[in-house]
N, C-alpha and C positions, 0 to 999 in steps of 0.2 A: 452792956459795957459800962464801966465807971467811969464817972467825968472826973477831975478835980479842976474848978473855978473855968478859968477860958480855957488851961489846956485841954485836951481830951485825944484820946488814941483814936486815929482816923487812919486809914487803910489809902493806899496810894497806889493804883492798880498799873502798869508799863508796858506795854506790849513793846518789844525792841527782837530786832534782826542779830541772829548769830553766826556770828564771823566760826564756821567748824574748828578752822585751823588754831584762831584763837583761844576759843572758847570765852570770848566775851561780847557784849550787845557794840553795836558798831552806830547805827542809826535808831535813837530812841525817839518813842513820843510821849510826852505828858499831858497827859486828861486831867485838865485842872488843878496843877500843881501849882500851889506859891511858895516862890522863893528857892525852887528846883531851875538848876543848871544843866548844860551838859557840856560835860569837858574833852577839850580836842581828840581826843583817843578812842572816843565814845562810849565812855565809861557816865554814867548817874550820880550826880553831887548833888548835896545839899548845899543851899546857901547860908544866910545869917542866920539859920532858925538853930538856936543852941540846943535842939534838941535832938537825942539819938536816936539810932534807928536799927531795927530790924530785919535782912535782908535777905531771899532765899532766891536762887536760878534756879526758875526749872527749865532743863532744859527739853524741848520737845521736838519728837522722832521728824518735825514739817519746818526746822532750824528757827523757831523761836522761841522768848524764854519770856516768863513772868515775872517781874519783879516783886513783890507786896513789902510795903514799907509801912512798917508801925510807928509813930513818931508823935511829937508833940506841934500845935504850933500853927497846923495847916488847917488852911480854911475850910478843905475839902470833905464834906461829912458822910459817911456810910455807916451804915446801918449796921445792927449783930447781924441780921440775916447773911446782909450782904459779906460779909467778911467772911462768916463760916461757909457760904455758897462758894466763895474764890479757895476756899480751904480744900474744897471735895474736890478741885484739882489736881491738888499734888500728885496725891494715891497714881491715879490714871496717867501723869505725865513722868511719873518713876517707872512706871512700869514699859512705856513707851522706852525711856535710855535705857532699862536691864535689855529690851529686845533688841536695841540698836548695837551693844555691848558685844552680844553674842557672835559665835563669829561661823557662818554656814560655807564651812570647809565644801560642801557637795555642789559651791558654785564652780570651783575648778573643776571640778570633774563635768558637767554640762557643759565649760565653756571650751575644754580641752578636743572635744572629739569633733565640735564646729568647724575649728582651724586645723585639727587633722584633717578633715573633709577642702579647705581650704588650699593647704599644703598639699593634698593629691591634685588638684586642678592649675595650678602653677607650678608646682615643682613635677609632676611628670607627665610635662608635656607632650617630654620628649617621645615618650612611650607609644602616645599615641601618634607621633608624627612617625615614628618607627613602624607601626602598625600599618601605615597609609603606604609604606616606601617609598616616602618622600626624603629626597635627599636634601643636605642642608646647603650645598651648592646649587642646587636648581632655586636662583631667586624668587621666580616670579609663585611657583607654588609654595614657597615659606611663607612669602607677603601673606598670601591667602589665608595657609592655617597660623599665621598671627594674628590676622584679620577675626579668624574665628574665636583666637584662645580669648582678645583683647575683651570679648562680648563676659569674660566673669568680670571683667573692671568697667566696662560700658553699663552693665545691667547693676552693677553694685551702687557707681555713683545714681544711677537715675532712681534708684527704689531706697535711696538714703532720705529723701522724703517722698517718694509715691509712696510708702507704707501708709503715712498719714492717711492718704485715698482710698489709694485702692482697697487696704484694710481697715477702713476708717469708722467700718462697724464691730470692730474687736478693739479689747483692750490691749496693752503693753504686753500683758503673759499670753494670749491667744495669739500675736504676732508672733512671739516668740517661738513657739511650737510650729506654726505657717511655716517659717524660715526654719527650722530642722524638719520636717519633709521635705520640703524644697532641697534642701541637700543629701537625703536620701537617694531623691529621685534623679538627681544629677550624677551620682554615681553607677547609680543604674543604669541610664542613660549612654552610661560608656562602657559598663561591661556586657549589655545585653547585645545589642546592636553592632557591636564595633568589632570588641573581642570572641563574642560567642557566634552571633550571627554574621560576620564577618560582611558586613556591610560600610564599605567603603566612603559613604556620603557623606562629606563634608557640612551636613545639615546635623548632622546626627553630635559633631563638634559644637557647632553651633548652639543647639539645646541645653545640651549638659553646663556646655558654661555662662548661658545665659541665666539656667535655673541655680548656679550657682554662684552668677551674682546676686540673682532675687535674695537667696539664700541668705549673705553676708548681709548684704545691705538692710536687708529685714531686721536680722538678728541682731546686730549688735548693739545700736542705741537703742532696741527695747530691753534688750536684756540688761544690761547696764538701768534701763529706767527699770525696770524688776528689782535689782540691787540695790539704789537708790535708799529706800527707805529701811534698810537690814544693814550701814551703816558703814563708814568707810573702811574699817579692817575686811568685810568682806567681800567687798569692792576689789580692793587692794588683793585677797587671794585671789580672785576671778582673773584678774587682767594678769598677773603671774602666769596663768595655765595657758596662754597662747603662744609663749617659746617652744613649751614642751609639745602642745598640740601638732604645731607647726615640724618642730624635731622630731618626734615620734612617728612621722612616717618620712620627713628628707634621712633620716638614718637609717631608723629600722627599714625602711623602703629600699632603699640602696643596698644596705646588706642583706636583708633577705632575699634581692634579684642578683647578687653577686654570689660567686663561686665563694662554699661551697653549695648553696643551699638553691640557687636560681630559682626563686620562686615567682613563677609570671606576674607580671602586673595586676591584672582582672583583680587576682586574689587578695592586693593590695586596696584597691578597690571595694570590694564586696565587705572588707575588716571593716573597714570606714566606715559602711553603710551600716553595718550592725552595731558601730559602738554608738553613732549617732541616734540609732533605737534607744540605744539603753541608756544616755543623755538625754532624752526628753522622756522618757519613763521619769529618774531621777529628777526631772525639772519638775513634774507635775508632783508629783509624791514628799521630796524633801524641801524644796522652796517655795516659804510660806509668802501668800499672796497678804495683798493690805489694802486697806481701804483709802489708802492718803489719793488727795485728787491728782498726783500725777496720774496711776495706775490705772484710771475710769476709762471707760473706750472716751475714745478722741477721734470723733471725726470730721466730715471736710469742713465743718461748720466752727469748731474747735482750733483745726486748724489754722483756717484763715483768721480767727480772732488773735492766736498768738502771732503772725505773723503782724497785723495789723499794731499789735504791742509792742514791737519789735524792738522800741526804746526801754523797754523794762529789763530786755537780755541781751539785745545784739551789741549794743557799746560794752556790755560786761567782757566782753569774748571775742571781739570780729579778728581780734591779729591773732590768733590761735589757732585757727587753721592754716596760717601759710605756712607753718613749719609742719605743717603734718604732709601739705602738697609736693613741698620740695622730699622729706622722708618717704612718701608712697613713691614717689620719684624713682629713689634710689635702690627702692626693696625691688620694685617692679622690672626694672630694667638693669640695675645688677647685682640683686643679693633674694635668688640667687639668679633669676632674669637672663642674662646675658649670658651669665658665668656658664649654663650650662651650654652652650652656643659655642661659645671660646673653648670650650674643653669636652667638645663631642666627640673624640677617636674613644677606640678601644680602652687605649692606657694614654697615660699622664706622666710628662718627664718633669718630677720634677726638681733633679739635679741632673746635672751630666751625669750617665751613667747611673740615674739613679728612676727605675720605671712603675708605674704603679698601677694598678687595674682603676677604670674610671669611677669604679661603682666607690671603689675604697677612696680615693681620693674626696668625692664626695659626702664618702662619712665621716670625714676628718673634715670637709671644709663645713658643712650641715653641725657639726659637733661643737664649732667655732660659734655659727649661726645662734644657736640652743644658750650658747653662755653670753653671748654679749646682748640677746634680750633679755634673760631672764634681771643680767646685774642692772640694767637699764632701769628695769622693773620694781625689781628690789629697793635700786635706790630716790626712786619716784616718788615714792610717800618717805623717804628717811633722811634727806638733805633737804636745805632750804630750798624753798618756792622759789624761781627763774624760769623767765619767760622762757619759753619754750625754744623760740629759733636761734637761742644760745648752744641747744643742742644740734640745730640743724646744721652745722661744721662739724660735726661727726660723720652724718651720714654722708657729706659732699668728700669730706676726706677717704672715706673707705669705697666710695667711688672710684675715686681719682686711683688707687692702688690697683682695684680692678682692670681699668683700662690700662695697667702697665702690661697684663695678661706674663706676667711673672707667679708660677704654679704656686712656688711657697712662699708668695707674700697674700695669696687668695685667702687661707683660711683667717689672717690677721684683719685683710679687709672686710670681710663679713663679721667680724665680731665687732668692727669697731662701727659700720653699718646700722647693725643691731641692737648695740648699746646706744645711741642715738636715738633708736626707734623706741627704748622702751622707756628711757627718761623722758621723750616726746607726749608719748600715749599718756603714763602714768601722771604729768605735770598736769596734760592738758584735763584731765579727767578730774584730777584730785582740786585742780582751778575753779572748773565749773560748779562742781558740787560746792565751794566754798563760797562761793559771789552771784551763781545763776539762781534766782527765788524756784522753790521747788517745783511749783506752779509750772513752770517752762523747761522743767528739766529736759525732758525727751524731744522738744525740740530743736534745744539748744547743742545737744546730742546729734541732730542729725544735718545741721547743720556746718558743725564740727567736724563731722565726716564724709557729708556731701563734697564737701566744699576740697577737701584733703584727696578724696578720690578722683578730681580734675592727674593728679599727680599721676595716681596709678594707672590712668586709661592713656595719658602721655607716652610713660615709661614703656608699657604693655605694646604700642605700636611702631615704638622705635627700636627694637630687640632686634629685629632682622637688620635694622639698618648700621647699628652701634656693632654688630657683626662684621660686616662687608667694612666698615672705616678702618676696626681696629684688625680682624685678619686679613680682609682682601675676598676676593673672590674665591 
């Protein structure tokens, strides 16, 4: 390197925190800089030193960027080696943003056939209470098989972090696959025993929806910690594919057990169970794993260290779960929860004079369901960042309509429900990954949804009773 007199070209290396959203450093440090600022926005100044400078962000795939700064002036001296050493980064740290760039459309499709596994264990409940012939005026056996359905939102919140344990000799992507068995086997669960062997045991309830809360509660914060580092557009398609997930069997479900096709339930089931096969095929084969240390197994020892850190992530995020607790609230207990409770006859009036078969009316209210998550979702990464429990006066509004139990205002109150839920999900996600260090992502994730599942196991228990308030006995 050429000197001239006391100036000389000196290298000024920055390691700084990148804001996603921004795409600029937010808290930097400088390793012996003179005469370097940092200005309130947290942007890198020069101070009096009248000399220019050379600037390049790299940005890298674990949200931090290198500064290198050519300049006159500073005290700080490096060496050729050393300059060209910090050179042989760029190559490696470009090549990390073209992978983060891309976008692995084949997450929707893994994340879709979860939550249709999801959607057959709350949305057709009722199938199996139909199979018991249990009637919905005999109180005290509803309580029961509520008691049983309640064990997919009991089992979900508790394994939002036992995954850390009890799995806590696998990494993120080995959970990931745990939890699709796990809901495999929960579908099976109900068609083997229940509808084929026609075994009445209310234990046989119990299973299935316990292993498909393991299931949920498993999958979600690792898969999402899977996504993590393959960059937020494909984040943003993943969390998209649980409307449809969800929709693709409250619809197709309904209408294919509706006249003219009446296709028994089991069958509904058994589809489930196979597409969730061909979802963790797709998970192993198209979704490239990575070496970033979110993704390294993490167990109880891991665990308890991030917990013990808890100042590094938990003040990032602690008020973001309360709008997810009041949302799982309102999904659990009436969208479609209740709704389908309130509108258990054969057919559905819903004008004077105007009569509907119950399956159809549910493909229209289900139809409703499907659009106001998916705009929710859509518009979660595409409007400005708000807190989250701005949206929670959605879902409390599209409650409040329910309980009018007025037929054609249901399908408006599940969309607007629903819309709520997916500006919810998609804020609080798109939030985390901008302000949580990557470090704690899956944590921070499952504390995110622990905490939110208080909601659904609420909601899940008061169904029988938000029943008896709004029709009566």
């Amino acid at each position: 390197m050429e000197k001239s007199g006391a100036d000389t070209k000196t290298a000024l290396i920055l390691d700084t925190t990148v804001t996603p959203e921004k795409g600029r450093a937010t808290t930097p440090t400088t390793a012996g800089s003179a005469g370097s600022s940092d200005s309130s926005d947290g942007t890198v100044s020069q101070g009096s030193t009248p000399s220019s400078s050379i600037l390049r962000d790299l940005a890298a795939s674990d949200g931090t960027a290198r500064q290198i700064s050519f300049g006159h002036g500073t005290s700080l001296q490096r060496t050729q080696q050393d300059i060209e050493a910090a050179a042989l980064v760029v190559p490696v740290l470009e090549q990390q943003v073209e992978h983060e760039d891309r976008i692995y459309w084949e997450a929707f499709f893994v994340n879709m056939p979860m939550f249709c596994g999801y959607a057959a264990l709350f949305g057709l409940q009722h199938e199996i209470k139909s199979k018991f012939n249990m009637s919905d005026n005999d109180i005290e056996l509803s309580r029961q098989f509520g008691v049983a359905v309640s064990f997919l939102y009991i089992f979900n919140l508790i394994f939002r972090f036992s995954h850390n344990i009890l799995f806590g000799a696998f990494g993120p992507r080995a959970r990931t696959c745990i939890a699709m068995v796990a809901m495999m086997l929960a579908m099976l669960f109900i068609v083997v025993p229940i509808f084929i062997m026609e075994s009445y045991s209310l234990y046989w309830v119990y299973l299935a929806y316990a292993l498909g809360g393991v299931a949920v509660g498993t999958f979600e914060a690792n898969f999402l910690c899977c996504l993590t580092p393959l960059g937020p557009q494909t984040k943003h398609v993943a969390i998209t594919a649980i409307p449809f997930g969800i929709t693709a069997v409250l619809i197709g479900a309904f209408a294919a057990m509706g006249p003219p096709f009446g296709v028994p339930a089991q069958t509904i089931y058994l589809v489930v169970a196979a597409s969730v096969f061909g979802a963790l095929l797709l998970f192993v084969t198209r979704i490239p794993s990575s070496n970033h240390s979110s993704q390294k197994t993490q167990g109880i020892k891991q665990f308890a260290t991030q917990i013990g850190q808890w100042r590094q992530w938990l003040p990032l995020m602690w008020t973001l779960p309360v709008a997810t607790a009041i949302d799982m609230f309102t999904l659990s207990a009436f969208s479609p929860g209740g709704a389908l409770y309130l509108w258990d006859g054969k057919s559905v009036e819903i004008l004077p004079g105007m009569v509907m078969n119950t399956h159809d009316f549910f493909v229209i209210f289900n139809s409703f369901n499907m659009l106001g998550g998916f705009l929710g979702r859509f518009l979660s990464y595409r409007i400005r960042p708000r807190h989250p429990l701005l949206y929670a006066t959605l879902s409390i509004s599209g409650a409040t309509l329910v309980l009018t139990k007025i037929p054609i205002l249901a399908p408006l109150s599940t969309f607007i429900v629903m819309m709520g839920d997916g500006l919810i999900y998609g804020t609080i996600t798109r939030r985390i990954d901008a302000h949580v260090p990557k470090e704690f992502n899956l944590i921070a994730l499952s504390f995110w949804l622990f905490v939110g599942d208080f909601g659904s196991v609420a909601g899940s228990n008061l169904i029988s009773y938000i029943r008896v308030w709004v029709v009566g006995h």
